[in-house]
C-alpha positions in Angstrom: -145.2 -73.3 66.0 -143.3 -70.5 65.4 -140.1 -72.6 65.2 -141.8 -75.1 62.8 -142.6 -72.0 60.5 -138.9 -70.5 60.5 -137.5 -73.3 60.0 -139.9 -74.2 56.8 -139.3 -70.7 55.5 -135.1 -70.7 55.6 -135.2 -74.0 54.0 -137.2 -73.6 51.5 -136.0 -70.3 50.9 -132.3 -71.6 50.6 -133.4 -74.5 48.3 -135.2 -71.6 45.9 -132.8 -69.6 46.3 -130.2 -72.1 45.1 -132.4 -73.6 42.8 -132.9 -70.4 41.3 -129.4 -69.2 40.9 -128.7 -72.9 39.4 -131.5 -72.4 37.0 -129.9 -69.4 35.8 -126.7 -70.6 35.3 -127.9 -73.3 33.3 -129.7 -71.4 31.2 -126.8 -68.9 30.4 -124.5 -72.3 30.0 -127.4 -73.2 27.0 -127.3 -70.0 25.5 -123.6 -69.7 25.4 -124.0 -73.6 23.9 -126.1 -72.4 21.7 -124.9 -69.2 20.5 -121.2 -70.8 19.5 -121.6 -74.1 19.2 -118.3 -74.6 17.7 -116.7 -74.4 21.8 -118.3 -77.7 23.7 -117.1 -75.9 26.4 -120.8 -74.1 27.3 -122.6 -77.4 27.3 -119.8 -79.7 29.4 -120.5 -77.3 32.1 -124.2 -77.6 32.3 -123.0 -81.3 34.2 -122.2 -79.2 36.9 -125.6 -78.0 37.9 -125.6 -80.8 40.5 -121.9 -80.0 42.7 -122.6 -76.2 42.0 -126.4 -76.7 43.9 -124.8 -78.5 46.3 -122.3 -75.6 47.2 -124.6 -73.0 46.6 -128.0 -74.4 49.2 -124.9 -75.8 51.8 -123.3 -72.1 51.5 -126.8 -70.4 52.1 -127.7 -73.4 55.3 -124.5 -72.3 57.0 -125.5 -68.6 56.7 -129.3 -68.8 57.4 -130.0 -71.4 60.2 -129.0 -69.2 63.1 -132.2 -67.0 61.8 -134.2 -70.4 63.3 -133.8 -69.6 66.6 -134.2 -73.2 67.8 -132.3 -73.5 70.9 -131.9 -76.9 70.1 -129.9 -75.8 66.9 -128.0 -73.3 69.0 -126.5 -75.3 71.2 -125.2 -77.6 68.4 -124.2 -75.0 66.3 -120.5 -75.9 66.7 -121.3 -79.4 65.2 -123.9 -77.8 62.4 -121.1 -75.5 61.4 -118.7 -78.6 61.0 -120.8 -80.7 59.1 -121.9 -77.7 56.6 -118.6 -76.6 56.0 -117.6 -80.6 55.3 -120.2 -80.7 53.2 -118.6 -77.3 51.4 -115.6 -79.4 50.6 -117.0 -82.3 49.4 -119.1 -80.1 47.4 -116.4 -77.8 45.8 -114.0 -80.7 45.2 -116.6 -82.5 43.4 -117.3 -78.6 41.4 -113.9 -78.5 40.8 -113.5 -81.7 39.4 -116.7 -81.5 37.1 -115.2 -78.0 36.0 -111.4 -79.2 34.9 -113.2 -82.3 33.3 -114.8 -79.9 31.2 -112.2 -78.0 30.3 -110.1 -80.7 30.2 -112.9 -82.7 27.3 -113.2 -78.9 25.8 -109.8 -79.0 24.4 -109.8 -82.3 23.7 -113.1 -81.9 21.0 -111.3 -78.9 19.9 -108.2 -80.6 19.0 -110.1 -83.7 17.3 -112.1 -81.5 15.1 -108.7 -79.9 13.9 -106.4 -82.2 13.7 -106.2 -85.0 10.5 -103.8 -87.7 11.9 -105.3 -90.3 13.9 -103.0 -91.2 15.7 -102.0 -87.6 17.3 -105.8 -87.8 18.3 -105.3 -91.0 20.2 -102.3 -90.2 21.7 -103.9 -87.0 22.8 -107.1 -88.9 24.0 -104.9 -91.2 26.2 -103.1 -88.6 27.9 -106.2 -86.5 28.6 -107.9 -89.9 30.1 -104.8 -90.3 32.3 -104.9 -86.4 33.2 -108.6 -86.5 34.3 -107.4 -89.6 36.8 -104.8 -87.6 37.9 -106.5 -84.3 38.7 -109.5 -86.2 40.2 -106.9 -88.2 42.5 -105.4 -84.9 43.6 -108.6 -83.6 44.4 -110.1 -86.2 46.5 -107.1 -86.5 48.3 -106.4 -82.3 49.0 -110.3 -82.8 49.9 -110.3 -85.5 52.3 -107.0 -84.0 53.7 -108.9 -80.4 54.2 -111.9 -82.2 55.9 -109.6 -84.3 58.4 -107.9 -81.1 59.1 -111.2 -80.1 60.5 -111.4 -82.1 63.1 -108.7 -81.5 66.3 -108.1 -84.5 67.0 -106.3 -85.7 63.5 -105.0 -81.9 63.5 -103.0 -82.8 66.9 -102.0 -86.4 65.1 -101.0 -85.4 62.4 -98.3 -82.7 64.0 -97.1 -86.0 65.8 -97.4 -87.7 62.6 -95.2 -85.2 60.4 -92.3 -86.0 62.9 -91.9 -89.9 61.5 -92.8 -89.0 57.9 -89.4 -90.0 57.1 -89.9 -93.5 58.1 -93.5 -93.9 57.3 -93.1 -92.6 53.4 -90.0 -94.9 53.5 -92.2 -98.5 54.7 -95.0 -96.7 52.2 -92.9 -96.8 49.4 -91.6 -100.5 50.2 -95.0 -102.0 50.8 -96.6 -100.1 47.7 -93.6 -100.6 45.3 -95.7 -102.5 43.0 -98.5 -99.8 42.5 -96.2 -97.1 42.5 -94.6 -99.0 39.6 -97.5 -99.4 37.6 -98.7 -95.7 38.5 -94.9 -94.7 36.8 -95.6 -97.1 34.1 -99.4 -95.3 33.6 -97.3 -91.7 33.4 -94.5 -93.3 30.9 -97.3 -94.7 28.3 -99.5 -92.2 27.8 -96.8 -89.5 27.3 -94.0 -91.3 26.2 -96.8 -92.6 23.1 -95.6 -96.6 23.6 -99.6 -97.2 23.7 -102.4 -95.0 23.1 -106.2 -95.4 23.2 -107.4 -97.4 20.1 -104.0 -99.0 19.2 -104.4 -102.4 17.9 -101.9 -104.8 19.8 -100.7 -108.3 20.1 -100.1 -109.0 24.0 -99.7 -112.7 25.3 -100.4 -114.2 21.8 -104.4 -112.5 22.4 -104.7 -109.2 19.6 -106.8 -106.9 20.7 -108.0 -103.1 20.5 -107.1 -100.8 23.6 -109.9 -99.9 25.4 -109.3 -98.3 28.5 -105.5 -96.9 30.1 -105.5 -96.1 33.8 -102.8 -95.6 36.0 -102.5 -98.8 36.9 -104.0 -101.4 34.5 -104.3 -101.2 31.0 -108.0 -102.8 29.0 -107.6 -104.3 25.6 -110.9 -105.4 23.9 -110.3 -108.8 21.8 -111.7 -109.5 18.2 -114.4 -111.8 20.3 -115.3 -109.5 22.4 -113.5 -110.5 25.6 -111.6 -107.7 28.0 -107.8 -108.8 28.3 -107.3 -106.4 31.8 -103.2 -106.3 32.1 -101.5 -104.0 34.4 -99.4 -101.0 32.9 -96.2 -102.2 33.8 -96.0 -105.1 31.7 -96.0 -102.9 28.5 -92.8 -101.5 29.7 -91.3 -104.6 30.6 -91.9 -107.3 28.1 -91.8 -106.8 24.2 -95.4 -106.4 22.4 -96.5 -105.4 19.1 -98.6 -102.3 18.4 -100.0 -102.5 15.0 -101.2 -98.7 14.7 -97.5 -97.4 15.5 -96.5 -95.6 12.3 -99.6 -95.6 10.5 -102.9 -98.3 10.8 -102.0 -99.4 7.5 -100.9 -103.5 7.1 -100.1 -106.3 4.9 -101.3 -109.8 4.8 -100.2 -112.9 3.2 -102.5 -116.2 2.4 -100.8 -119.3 1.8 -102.8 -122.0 -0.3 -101.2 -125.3 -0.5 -101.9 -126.8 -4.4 -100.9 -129.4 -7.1 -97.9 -129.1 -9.8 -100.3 -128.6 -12.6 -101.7 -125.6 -11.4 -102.0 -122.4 -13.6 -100.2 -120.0 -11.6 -100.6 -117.1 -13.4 -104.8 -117.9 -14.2 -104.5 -118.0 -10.7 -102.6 -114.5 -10.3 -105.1 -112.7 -12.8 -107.9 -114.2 -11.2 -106.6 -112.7 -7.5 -106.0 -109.0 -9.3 -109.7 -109.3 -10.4 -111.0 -110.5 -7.4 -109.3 -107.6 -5.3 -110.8 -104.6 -7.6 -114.2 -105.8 -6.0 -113.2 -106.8 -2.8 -114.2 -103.2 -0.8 -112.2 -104.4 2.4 -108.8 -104.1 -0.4 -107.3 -100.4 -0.1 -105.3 -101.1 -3.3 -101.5 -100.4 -2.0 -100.4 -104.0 -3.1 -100.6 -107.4 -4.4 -99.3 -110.1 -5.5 -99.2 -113.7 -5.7 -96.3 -116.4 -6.3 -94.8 -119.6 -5.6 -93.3 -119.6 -2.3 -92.3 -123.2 -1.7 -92.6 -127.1 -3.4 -92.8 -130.4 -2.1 -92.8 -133.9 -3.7 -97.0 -133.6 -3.4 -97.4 -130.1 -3.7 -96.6 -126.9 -4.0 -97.1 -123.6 -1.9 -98.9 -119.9 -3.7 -98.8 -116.8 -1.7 -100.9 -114.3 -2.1 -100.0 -110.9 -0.6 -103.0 -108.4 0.1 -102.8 -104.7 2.0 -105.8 -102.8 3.9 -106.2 -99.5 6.0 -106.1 -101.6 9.5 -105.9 -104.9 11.0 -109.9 -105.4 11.0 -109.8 -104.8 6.8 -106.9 -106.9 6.6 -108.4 -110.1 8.1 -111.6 -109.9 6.2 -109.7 -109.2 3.3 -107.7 -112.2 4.0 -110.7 -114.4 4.9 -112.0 -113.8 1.2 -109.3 -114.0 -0.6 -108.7 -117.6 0.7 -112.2 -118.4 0.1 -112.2 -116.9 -3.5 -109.0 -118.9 -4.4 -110.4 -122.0 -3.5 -113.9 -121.8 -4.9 -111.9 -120.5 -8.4 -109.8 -123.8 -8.1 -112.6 -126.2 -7.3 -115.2 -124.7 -10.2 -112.4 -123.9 -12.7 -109.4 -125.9 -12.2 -110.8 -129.3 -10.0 -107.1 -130.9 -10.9 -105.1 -128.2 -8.9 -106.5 -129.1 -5.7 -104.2 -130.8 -3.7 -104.3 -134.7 -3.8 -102.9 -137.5 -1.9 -101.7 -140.5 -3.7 -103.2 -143.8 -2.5 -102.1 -145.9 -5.4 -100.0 -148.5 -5.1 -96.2 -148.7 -5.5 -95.1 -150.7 -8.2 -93.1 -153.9 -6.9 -89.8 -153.7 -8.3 -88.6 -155.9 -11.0 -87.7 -159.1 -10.3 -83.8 -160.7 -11.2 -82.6 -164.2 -12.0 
């Protein structure tokens, strides 16, 4: 009974305890939040109550259970004491990374609410993506390399190991050549800036917003909704276009196919009036001309601008729409028309 009753006092004493110094350091985290809430930084780290209560009950276990007295515990204490401090490093890795990610987002926000060019912003935004993948990598893998170490039996393999490193990391790189290529790929878009979170692309004939940049695979979110999922390497191997390089702004053209008695220039004053309503028409540029003629018809233009590729094709949509509801109400004869009549028979001679 006595046992029963230690052993109910240390752990609840070590889940108060660290409940308790959690508490508090959430609370300080919200007051800092709300005392300058112009740094995110006070309420990102209130995501780390869970790792940091983790580390903090694991870290008062370890100390406290010897004051149990169970001889049962005692004479697995060796094995208590390896699964606590494994538990430690799971628990400070997971800390760690929970910390840089909100430092890491901290600067980020900061840098968003400054800056004015949207692209810098997504550039930014793709390499701190990529960074958090990176760090969070490293982590997991110094972590799970820390715990192995732990145990003497992978700490006497891997002296054996270290001796045929050479020719393991040499098979490694063969057998992973692809990944690693698409991991140098990852590294060589976000910073060298060929594609960055947002960017509006044409891949494989499919255009599409970027959604998501990993290391190795690279998301792009279609007009219809569907996920095109490529991997990273194929931006730096075959051509593509990136519509937001350089500025969002574009340029459209709509192509109407009419008849030779069409009033072009009705036609051209009717599009410059149409456009100061149209609200998806940032007003950089028009126009509208004759672009090519056939024996049945003839070819008008119209050029129209917008802030980005989504503006542009609505704009596009309604200009084409506008132009020929104006023709059919207005002007029925410059609709395009096939002749069915029949040819004359040519004269006949003596």
């Amino acid at each position: 009974m006595e046992y029963i009753l230690r052993l109910a006092i240390v752990l609840g004493g070590c889940a108060l305890a660290a409940l308790a110094v959690g508490r508090a350091a959430d609370l300080l985290a919200r007051y800092a939040d709300a005392r300058h809430p112009e740094t995110p930084l006070w309420g990102l780290l209130r995501r780390c109550r869970a790792p940091l209560y983790l580390v903090l009950l694991t870290t008062l276990l370890r100390s406290t259970y010897p004051l149990i007295g169970l001889p049962a515990l005692r004479r697995r204490s060796e094995a208590l004491d390896h699964v606590f401090l494994l538990c430690l490093i799971g628990g400070g890795a997971w800390l760690a990374v929970r910390v840089a990610s909100a430092v890491v987002e901290s600067s980020y926000a900061r840098y968003a609410g400054r800056s004015r060019d949207p692209a810098r912003v997504r550039r930014v935004r793709t390499q701190v993506t990529l960074l958090m993948r990176v760090v969070s990598v490293a982590v997991g893998v110094l972590a799970g390399a820390v715990a192995l170490v732990t145990f003497p039996a992978f700490r006497t393999l891997g002296t054996s190991l270290l001796a045929s490193a050479g020719i393991i990391g040499i098979v490694a790189g063969v057998a992973a050549q692809s990944t690693l290529g698409n991991v140098f790929a990852g590294f060589q878009i976000a910073f060298g800036d060929m594609v960055r979170i947002g960017d509006t692309v044409v891949v494989d004939g499919e255009w599409g917003v970027v959604e998501e940049v990993t290391l190795t695979f690279l998301t792009v979110r279609t007009w219809d909704e569907r996920r095109v999922t490529l991997p990273v390497s194929y931006f730096t191997s075959r051509p593509f276009e990136n519509w937001s390089r350089g500025g969002s702004e574009k340029t459209g053209t709509v192509h109407v196919h009419c008849d030779h008695s069409t009033p072009v220039a009705l036609m051209r004053a009717h599009l410059r009036e149409f456009l100061e309503t149209c609200p998806t028409w940032d007003s950089r540029g028009w126009d509208l001309s004759v672009t090519e003629t056939s024996p049945t018809d003839i070819t008008v233009r119209a050029i129209v601008t917008a802030k980005d590729a989504d503006d542009l094709w609505t704009t596009r949509c309604a200009v084409r729409e506008e132009l020929i509801t104006w023709l059919a109400r207005e002007h029925p004869a410059a609709l395009p028309r096939i002749a069915t009549a029949t040819a004359a028979e040519p004269p006949k001679t003596e």
